[in-house]
N, C-alpha and C positions, 0 to 999 in steps of 0.2 A: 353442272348439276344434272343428275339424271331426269329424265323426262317425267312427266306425269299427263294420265290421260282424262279426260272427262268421266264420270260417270253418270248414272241415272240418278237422280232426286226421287228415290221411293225409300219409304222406311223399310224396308222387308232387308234393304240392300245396305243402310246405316245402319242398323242394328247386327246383322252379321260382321260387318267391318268393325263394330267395336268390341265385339264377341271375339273377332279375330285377332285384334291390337289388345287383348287381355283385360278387358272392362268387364267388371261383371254388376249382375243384378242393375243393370239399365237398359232400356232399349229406347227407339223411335218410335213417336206414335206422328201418323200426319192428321193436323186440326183443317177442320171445315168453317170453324164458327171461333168465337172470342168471347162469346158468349159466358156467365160465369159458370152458368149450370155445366157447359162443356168441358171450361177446364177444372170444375171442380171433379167431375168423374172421370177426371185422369189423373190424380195427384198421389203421390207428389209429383211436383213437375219439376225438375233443379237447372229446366234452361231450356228459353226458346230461339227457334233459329229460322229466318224469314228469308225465303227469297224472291225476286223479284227482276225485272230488265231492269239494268242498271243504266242509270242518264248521266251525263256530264249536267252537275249543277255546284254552285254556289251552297258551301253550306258555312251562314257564321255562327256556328254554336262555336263554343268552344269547348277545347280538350281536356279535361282534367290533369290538372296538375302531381295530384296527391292521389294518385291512383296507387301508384307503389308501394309509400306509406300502408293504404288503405289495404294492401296485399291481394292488387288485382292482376293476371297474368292477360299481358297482352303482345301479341306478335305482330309484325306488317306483314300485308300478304305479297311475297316477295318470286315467287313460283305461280305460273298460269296452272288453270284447272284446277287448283286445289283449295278452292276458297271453301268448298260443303265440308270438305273434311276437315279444313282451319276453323271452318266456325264451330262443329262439333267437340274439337280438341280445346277452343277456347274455352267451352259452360265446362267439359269435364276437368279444366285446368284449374279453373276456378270454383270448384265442389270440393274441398277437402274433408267430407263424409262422403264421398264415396271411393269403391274399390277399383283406382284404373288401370290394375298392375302394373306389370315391373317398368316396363316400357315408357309409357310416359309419367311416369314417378320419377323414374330416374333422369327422363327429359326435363322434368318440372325444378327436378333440385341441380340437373347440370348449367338450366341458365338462366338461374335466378339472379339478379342481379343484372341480368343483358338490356342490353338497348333492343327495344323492338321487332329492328331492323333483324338484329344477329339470332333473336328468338325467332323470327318466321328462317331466316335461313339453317337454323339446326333443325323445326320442322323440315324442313324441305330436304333435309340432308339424311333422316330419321330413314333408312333403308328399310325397316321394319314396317313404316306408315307408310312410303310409300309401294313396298312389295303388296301391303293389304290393299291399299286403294286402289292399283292399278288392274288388280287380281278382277274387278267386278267390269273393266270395262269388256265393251262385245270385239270378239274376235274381227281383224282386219286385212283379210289377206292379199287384199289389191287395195292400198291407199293413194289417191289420186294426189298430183302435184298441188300444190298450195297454191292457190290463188290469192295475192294479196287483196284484190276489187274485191271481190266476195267476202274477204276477212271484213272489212272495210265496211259492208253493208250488212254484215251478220248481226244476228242478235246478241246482247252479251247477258248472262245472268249471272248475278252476284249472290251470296250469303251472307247476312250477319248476324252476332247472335246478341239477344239480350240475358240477361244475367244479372242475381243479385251478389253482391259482392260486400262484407261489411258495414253492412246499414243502408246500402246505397243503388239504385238501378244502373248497369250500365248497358248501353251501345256500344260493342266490338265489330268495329267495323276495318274488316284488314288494310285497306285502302287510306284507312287517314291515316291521325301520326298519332294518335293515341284513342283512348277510351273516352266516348262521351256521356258525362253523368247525366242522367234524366230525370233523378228523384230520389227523395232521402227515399228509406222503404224498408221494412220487414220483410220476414218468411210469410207472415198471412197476408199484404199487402201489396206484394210486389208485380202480381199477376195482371190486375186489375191496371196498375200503372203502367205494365208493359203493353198490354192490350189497345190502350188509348195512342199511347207513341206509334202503334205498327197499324192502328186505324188512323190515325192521321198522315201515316206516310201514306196508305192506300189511296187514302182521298185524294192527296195533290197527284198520282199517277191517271187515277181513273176518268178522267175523260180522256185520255189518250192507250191507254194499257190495261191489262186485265188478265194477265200472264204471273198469275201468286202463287206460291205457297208456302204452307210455314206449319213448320212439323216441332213438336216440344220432346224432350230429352226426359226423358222421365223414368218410372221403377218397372224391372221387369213386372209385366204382369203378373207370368208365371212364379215369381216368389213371393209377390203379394199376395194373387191367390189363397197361395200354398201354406202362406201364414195366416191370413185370416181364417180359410179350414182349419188348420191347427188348433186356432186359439176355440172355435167353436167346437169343435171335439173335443176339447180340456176342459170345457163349458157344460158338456151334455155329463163328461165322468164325474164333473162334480156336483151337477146338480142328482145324477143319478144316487150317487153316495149316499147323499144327504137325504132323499127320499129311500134309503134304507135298502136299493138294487143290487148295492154292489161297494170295493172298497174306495175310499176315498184314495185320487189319484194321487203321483207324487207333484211337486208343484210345476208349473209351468217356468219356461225357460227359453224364453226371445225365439218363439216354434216361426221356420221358415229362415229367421237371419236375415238380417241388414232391413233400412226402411226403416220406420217406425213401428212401433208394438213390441211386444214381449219386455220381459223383465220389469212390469209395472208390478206393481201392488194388487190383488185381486180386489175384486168388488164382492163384499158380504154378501152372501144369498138372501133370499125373503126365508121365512119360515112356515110358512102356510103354503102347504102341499099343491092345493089347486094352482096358486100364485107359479109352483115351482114346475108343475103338470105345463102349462099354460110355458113357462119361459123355454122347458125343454124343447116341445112343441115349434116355436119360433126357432129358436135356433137350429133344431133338425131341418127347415125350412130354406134355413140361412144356406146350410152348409150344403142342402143341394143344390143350391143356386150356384153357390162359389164351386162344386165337382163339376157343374154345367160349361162356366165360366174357362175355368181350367182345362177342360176339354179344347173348348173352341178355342184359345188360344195356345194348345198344343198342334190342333189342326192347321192353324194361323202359318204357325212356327214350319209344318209339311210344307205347305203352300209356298211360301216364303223362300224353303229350298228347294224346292223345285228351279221357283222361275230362277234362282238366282243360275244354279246349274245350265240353265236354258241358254241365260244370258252371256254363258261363259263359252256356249257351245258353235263351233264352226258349221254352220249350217252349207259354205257353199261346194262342199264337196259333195256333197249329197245331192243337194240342186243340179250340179254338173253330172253327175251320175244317172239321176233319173232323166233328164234332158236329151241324154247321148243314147239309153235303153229305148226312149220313145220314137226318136230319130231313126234309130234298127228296124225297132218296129212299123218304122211307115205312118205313124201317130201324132209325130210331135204337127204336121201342119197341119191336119185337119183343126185340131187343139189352138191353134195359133188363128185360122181362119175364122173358128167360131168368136174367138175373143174380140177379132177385130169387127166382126158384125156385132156382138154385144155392145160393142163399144159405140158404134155408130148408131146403134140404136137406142140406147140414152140420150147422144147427141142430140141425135131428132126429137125426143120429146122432149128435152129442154130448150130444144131451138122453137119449138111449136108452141110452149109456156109462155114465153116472152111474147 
């Protein structure tokens, strides 16, 4: 099986990689808090993914049986370094409202029916997921021999993801032998119950670890946005209509696409002018908030490609280039000798501190 390399845990970098593997209308947001106010003003959210230093422990929960039945997709993580990406693929595997294109659609219906085991190895065999994942790691043009001792004492970081699946919480965790259910649960419920499981796994770590993070799967912003402006411009023509400005629009029509909203039923207007003076008012208000909104999270989306480009970029030829220029020039030690008195001279005042 082809190799696969680590990548960074930033969303700038998940979200690209899913943009890339043909998912659309979802991206990465990373959470700071668990708070409810926090994940209420990212929602929808259709799947959290926590990582953490992984320990060797004893876990007796036990596995669900009737996951299958229940129609939940689950792989074992059967390839090194690919667990953020496995756990990513698991919430989008198990979202059937949203769009993950052709790719893992067609992954999802070729191995339905598999043992675990044989679903993380068609993951892992997926040329298309792993040309995208690999595409983000940093260039490595002198890779040093493998030390086993070091492997040995290295840190290891794991991903898993939580997810609602037919009534139900689960725990995807690629490393066991199946799915751990954690709570009957709803679409309005289930957040709340996840939050509590990924705060009690922090608390048994945290007097020894403090190395988290945990990023939720959620609706581009940009189409939410994009819809909510929508739907408030359909809001100002009709209220304008009505106050007699102009003609009444034609009706509204799911503006933005995918997510929730559009194709409801409208809400009657008031009929007393000030009433409707006053609503247009707010929602002009609204809608500049949401161009504001949309802005910054186009700017987000620059940003985001930039560093990814950065990421992908060979910096040591350039390093060796400017190096060997300074060297000509008679430059490179004076440059070398300042740094090792800077350096000693930190020294001394930490040495002086104590």
């Amino acid at each position: 099986m082809a190799e696969w390399t680590t990548i960074e845990s930033d969303p700038g970098v998940f979200s690209e990689l899913l943009e890339r593997m043909g998912v659309k209308g979802v991206q990465m947001e990373e959470l700071w808090s668990l708070d409810e106010d926090s994940l209420n003003s990212i929602k929808p959210i259709y799947g959290l993914i926590f990582l953490f230093k992984w320990q060797k422990e004893a876990d007796a929960r036990p596995v669900s049986i009737d996951y299958e039945e229940r129609g939940v997709f689950f792989a074992s993580q059967v390839i090194s370094n690919a667990c953020a990406t496995q756990a990513i693929v698991s919430v989008l595997m198990n979202r059937p409202d949203l769009e993950i294109g052709p790719e893992l659609a067609q992954l999802r219906d070729f191995t339905a029916g598999f043992p675990p085991d044989m679903k993380g190895l068609a993951i892992g065999n997926s040329d298309t997921i792993r040309l995208v994942h690999n595409s983000f790691s940093p260039p490595q043009p002198m890779v040093p021999d493998k030390d086993e001792e070091d492997n040995e004492k290295g840190d290891a970081f794991h991903f898993i993801a939580y997810v609602p699946v037919g009534g139900c919480l689960y725990e995807l965790d690629g490393l066991k032998p199946g799915p751990i259910k954690l709570a009957d649960c709803g679409e309005d419920d289930w957040l709340g119950k996840a939050a509590a499981a990924i705060t009690e796994r922090m608390g048994r770590y945290a007097a020894s670890e403090v190395k988290f993070n945990l990023m939720a799967c959620i609706e581009d912003r940009r189409q939410k946005y994009g819809r909510e402006l929508a739907q408030q411009q359909h809001l100002q023509e009709r209220i304008r209509a009505k106050l007699g400005n102009s003609q009444p629009p034609a009706a509204a029509a799911a503006p933005g696409g995918g997510g929730s909203g559009g194709g409801e039923e409208e809400e009657e207007l008031p009929a007393d002018p000030d009433t409707l003076a006053a609503q247009l008012s707010e929602s002009e208000a609204e809608a500049d908030r949401l161009r504001q909104q949309l802005e910054m999270e186009e700017e987000r989306r620059r940003r985001w490609a930039d560093e990814n480009v950065r990421r992908r970029t060979d910096y040591i030829p350039f390093a060796f280039q400017l190096l060997s220029a300074l060297a000509e020039r008679g430059e490179l030690q004076p440059l070398v000798q300042a740094a090792r008195q800077a350096h000693t001279a930190k020294w001394e005042q930490r040495q002086q501190k104590q």
